[in-house]
C-alpha positions in Angstrom: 6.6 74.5 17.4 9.8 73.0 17.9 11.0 69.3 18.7 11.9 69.9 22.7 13.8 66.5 24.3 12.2 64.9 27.5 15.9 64.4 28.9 16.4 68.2 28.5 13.2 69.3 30.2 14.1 71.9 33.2 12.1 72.3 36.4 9.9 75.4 35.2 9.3 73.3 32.2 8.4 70.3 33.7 6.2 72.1 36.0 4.3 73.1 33.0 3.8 70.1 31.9 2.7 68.1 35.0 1.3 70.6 37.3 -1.5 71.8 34.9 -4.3 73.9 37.0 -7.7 74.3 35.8 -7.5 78.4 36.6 -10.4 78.1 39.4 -8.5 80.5 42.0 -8.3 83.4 40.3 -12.4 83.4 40.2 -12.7 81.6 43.7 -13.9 85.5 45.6 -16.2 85.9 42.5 -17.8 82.9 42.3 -18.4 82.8 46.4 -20.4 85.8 45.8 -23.0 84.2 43.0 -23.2 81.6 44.4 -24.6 83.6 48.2 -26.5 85.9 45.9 -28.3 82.5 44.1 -29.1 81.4 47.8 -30.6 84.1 49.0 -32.2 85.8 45.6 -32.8 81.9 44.3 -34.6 83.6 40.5 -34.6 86.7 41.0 -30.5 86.8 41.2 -30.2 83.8 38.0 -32.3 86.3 36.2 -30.0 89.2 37.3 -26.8 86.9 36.2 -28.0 85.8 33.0 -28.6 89.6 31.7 -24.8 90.3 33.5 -22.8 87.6 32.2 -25.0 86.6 28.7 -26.8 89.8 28.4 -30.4 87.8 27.7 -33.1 88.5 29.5 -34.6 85.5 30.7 -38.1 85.1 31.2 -39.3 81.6 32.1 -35.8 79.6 34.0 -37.7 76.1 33.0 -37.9 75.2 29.8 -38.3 71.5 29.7 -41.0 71.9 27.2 -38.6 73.4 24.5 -36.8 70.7 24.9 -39.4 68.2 24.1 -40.5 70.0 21.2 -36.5 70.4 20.1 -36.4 67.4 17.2 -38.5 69.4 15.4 -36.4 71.8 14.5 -33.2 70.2 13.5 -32.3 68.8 10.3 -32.9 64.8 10.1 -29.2 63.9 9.6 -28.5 65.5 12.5 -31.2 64.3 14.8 -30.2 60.6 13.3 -26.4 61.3 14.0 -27.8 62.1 18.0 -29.8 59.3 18.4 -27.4 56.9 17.1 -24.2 58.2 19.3 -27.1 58.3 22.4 -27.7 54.5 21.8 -23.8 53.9 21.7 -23.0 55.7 24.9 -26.2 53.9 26.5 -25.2 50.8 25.7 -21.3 51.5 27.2 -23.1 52.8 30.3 -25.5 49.3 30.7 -22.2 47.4 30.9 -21.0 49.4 33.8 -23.8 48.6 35.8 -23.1 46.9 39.0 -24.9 43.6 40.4 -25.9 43.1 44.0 -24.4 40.7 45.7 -24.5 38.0 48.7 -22.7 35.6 50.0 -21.4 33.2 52.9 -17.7 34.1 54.4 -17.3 30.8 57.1 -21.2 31.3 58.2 -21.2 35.3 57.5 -24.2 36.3 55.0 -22.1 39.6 53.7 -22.5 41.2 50.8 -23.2 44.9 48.9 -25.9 46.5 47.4 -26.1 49.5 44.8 -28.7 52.1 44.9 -28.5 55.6 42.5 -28.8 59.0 44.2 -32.3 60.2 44.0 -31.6 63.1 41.8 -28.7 64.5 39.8 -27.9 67.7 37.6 -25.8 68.1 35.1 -24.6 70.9 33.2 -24.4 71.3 29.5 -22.1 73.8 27.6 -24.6 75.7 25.5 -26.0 78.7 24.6 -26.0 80.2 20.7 -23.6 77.3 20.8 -24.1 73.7 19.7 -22.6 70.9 22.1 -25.3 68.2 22.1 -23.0 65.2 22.4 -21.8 67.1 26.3 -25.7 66.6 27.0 -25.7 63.1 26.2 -22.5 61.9 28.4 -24.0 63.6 31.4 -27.7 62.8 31.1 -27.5 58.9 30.1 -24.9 57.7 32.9 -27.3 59.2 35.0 -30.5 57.5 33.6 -28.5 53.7 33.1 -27.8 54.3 36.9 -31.8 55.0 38.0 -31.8 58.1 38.5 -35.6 59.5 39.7 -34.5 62.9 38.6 -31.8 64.3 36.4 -32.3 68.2 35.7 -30.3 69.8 32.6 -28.8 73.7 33.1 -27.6 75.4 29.8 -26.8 79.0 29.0 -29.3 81.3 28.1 -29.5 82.6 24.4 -32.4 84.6 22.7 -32.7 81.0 20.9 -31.0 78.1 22.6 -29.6 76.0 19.8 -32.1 72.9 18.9 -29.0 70.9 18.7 -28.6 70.7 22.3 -32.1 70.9 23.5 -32.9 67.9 21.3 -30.1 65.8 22.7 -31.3 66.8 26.0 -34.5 65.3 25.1 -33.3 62.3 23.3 -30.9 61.1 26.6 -34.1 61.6 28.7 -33.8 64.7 31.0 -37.1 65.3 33.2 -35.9 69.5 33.6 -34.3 71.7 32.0 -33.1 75.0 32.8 -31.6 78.1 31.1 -29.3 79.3 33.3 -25.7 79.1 32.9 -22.3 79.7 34.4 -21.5 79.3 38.6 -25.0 80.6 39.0 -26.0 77.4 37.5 -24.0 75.0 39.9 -25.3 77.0 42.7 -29.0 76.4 41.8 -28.7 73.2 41.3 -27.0 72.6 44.3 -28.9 74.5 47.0 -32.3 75.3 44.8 -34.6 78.2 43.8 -38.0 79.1 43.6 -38.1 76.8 40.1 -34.9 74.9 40.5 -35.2 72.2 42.5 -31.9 70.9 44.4 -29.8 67.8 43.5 -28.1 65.5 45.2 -25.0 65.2 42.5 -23.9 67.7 39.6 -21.9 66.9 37.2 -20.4 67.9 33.8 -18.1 70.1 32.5 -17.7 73.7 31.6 -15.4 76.7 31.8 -13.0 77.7 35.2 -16.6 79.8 36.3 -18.3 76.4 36.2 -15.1 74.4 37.9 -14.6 77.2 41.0 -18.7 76.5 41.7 -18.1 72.8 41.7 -15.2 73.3 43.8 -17.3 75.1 46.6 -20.6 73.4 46.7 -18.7 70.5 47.1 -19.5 68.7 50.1 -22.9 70.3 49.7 -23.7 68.1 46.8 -21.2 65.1 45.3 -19.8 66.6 42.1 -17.8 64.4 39.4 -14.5 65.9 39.7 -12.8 69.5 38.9 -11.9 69.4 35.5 -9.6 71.9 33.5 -8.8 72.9 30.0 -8.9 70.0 27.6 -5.5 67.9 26.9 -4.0 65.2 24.5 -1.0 63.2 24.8 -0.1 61.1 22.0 2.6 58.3 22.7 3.9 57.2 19.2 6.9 55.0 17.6 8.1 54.8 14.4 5.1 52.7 12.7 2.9 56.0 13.5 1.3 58.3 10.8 2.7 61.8 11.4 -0.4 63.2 9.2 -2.7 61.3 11.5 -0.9 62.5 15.1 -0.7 66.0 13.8 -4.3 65.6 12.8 -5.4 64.6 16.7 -3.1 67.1 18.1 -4.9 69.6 16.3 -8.8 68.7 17.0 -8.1 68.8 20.5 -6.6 72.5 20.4 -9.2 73.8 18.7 -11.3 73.2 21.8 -9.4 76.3 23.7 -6.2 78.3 23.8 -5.6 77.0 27.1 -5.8 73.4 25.4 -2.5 70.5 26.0 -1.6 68.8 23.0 1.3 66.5 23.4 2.9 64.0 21.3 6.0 62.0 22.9 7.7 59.8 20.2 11.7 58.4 20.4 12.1 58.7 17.0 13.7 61.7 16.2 12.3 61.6 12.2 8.7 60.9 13.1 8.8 64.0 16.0 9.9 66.6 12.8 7.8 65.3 10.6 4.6 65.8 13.4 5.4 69.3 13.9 5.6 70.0 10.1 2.3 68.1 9.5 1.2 70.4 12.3 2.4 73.6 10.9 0.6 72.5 7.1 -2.6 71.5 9.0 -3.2 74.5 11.3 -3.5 76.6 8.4 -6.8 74.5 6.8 -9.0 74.9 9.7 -11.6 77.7 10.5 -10.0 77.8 14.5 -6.3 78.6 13.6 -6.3 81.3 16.3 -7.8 79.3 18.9 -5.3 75.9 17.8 -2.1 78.2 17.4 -2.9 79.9 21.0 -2.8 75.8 22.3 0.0 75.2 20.5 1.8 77.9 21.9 0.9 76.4 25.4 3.7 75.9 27.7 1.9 72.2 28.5 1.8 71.9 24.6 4.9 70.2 22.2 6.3 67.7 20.5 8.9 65.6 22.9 11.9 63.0 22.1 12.2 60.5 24.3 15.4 58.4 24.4 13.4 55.2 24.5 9.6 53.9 24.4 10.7 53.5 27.9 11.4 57.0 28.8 8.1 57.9 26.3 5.6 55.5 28.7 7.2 57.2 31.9 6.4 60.4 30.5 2.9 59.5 30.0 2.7 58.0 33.1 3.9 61.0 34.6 1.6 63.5 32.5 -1.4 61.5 33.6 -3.4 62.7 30.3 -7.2 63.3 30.3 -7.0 62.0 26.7 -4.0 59.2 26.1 -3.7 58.1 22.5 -1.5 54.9 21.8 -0.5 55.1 18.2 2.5 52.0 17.4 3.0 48.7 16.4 2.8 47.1 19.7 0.0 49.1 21.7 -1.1 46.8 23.8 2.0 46.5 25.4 2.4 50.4 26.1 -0.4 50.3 27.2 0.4 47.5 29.8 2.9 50.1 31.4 0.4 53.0 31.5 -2.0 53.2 34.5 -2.6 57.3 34.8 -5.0 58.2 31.8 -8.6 59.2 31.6 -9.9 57.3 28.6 -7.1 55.7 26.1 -7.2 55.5 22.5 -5.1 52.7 20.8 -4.2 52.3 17.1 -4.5 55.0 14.1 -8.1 54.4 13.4 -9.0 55.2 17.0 -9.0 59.2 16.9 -10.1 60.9 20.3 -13.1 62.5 17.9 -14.4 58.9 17.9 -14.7 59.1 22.0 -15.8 62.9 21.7 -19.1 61.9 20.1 -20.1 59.0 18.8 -18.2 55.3 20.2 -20.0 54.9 23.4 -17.3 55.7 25.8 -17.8 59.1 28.0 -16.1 62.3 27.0 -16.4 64.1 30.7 -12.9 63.1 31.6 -10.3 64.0 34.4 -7.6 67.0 33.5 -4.5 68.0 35.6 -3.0 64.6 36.0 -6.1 63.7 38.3 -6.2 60.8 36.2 -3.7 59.6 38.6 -6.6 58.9 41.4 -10.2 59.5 39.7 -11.4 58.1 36.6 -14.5 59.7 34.0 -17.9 60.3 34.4 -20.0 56.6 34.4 -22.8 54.8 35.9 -20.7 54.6 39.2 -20.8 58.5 40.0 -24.4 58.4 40.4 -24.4 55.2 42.5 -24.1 54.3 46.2 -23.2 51.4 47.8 -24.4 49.9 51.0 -22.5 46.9 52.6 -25.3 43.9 54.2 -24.6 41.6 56.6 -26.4 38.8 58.6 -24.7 37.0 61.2 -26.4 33.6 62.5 -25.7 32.8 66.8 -22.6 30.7 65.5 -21.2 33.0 63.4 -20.9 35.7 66.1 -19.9 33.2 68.7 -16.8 32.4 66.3 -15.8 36.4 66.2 -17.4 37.1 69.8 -13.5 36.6 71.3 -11.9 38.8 68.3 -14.4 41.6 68.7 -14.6 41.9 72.5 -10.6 41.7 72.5 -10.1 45.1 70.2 -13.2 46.7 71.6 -11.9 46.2 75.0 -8.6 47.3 73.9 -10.1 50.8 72.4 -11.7 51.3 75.2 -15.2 50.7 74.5 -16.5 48.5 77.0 -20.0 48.9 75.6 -19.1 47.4 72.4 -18.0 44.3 73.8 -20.9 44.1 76.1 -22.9 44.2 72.8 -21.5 41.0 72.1 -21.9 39.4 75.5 -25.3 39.9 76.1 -26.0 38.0 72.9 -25.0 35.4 74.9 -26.1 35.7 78.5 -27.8 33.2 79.4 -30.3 35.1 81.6 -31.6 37.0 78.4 
């Protein structure tokens, strides 16, 4: 990896870097097709896709009850380490919770109300694999909002880990299913025989798992289309190179198709990441999977003439994952609005928000940080505006409304009005 500078960045290469695409089209055909075969063979075709795609052979699609009986089988430090990061991330979640209100605008009783959706899904990266803490961020934003129902898909294994299936349990999930993959989103969007049908699905997962978000949409409400992982790292001269190579390099172990970006103007801290880089890579157990992110075209180190020209970058890059490491963070961070959770000082690694602090991991990728924010409390929420209007009240907008409705064209509207106040009524 070398040290590239922002000023020199070309069209293709800027493209690279700010036009990052989650990969859904290539699948789109494919994943149109599971997801008619799951609406018209409901089981029978998750069973079919489950032996296809994750070659098990699935007997029972619910499985709630290994869930409950999940603790069981993993290790105490481990069950203690999921119970505490659940009570973090619940009590985040309680803070985002939204109050009704009422009140009087010049004799107008107007205010909003919030009500959660009645039932939600939410998918879970799984399998032989272990990713409990993906379980938690879906599952408890849903339950802090109210939501009656929350349903749980994971991949099928001949053993689903216990890891997972216990932090299903502990965030409260009242189904769980073993299916996995687009054929997942479609049965929790449109229902089976044993699935029943959400109103909102959520969570993330591979481009399979985007591409059937992307087309049930409308169907259902769905968080947002999220992409490979990503990282940008905005550091000045204070920073630790050893800790910004260290960040870079947990977030490309997550996938080859992973951004990691650090953008620093100081031209002695930018070599010094990239050799701290090149000495970590080496020390982990992934080095295929972090040198294939590394070798990302949205990947590199960057110079920036400035900590002007670094924040406009980031602006720019609109990062799922921003991390703030320099003497005056605060004020950077002032000057960056485009980022899907932010991380600020060198004892804030993104590992921190991954698992355990409270915040929620199930972020915006692609520079849709730019208009939608994470997964919270608000995703499984609506809101309904109120309104009472006393005789006076009207009468003072009876000459505004009647005005515009007459000149829209809709005579009926301002009738409406007047017949609130004829006096033969």
């Amino acid at each position: 990896m070398n040290v590239r500078e922002v000023a020199d960045l070309g069209p293709a290469e800027r493209r690279a870097l700010f036009e990052r695409e989650a990969g859904v089209e290539a699948v789109r055909e494919d994943v149109r097709e599971i997801i008619e075969r799951v609406r018209s063979d409901g089981d029978v075709a998750l069973r079919e896709f489950s032996a296809e795609f994750d070659d098990v052979e699935v007997g029972n699609v619910e499985i709630t009850d290994q869930a409950e009986r999940a603790r069981d089988r993993v290790d105490d430090e481990l069950l203690a380490a999921i119970e505490t990061a659940a009570e973090n991330i619940r009590a985040f979640h309680e803070r985002q919770h939204p109050e009704d209100w009422r009140e009087d605008f010049d004799g107008r009783e107007l205010g909003r109300r919030y009500r959660p959706v009645e039932s939600a899904g939410v998918y879970a990266p799984g399998g032989t694999a272990a990713y409990p803490s993906s379980a938690l961020m879906g599952i408890i934003p849903a339950k802090v909002a109210g939501v009656e129902h929350v349903a749980v898909a994971t991949p099928p294994a001949e053993s689903i880990n216990p890891a997972t299936l216990a932090a299903i349990d502990v965030a409260g999930a009242d189904a769980v299913y073993q299916v996995g993959g687009a054929q997942a989103i479609a049965a929790l969007a449109y229902g089976t025989e044993t699935v029943t049908s959400v109103d909102t699905v959520v969570g993330p997962g591979n481009r399979w798992v985007t591409a059937a978000k992307a087309e049930v949409q409308g169907e259902v409400e769905i968080d947002f289309l999220a992409g490979p992982s990503e990282l940008l790292v905005v550091a000045d001269e204070t920073a630790d190179p050893e800790l910004v190579a260290a960040d870079l390099v947990a977030q490309a172990e997550h996938d080859t198709d992973a951004s990691v970006v650090a953008v620093t103007d100081d031209a002695d801290l930018a070599d010094a990441v990239v050799a701290a880089i090149d000495r970590q890579v080496g020390e982990r157990d992934r080095e295929a999977v972090i040198r294939g992110a590394l070798d990302n075209d949205a990947s590199g180190v960057f110079l920036a003439r400035s900590m002007s020209e670094a924040t406009l970058f980031a602006e720019e890059y609109a990062a799922e994952h921003l991390s703030i490491q320099a003497a005056d963070d605060e004020a950077l961070l002032d000057r960056i609005d485009s980022a899907g959770s932010v991380f600020l000082g060198s004892y804030t690694p993104v590992a921190a928000g991954d698992y355990a602090s409270g915040t929620n991991h199930v972020l915006p990728t692609g520079g849709k940080a730019r208009f939608v924010g994470g997964l919270s409390v608000d995703t499984f929420l609506r809101s309904t505006t109120v309104q009472r209007l006393p005789e006076g009240a009207l009468a003072d907008l009876r000459e505004t409304i009647t005005t515009m409705a007459t000149a829209e064209g809709l005579e009926a509207h301002a009738e409406s009005v007047e017949k609130r106040f004829d006096s033969d009524t």
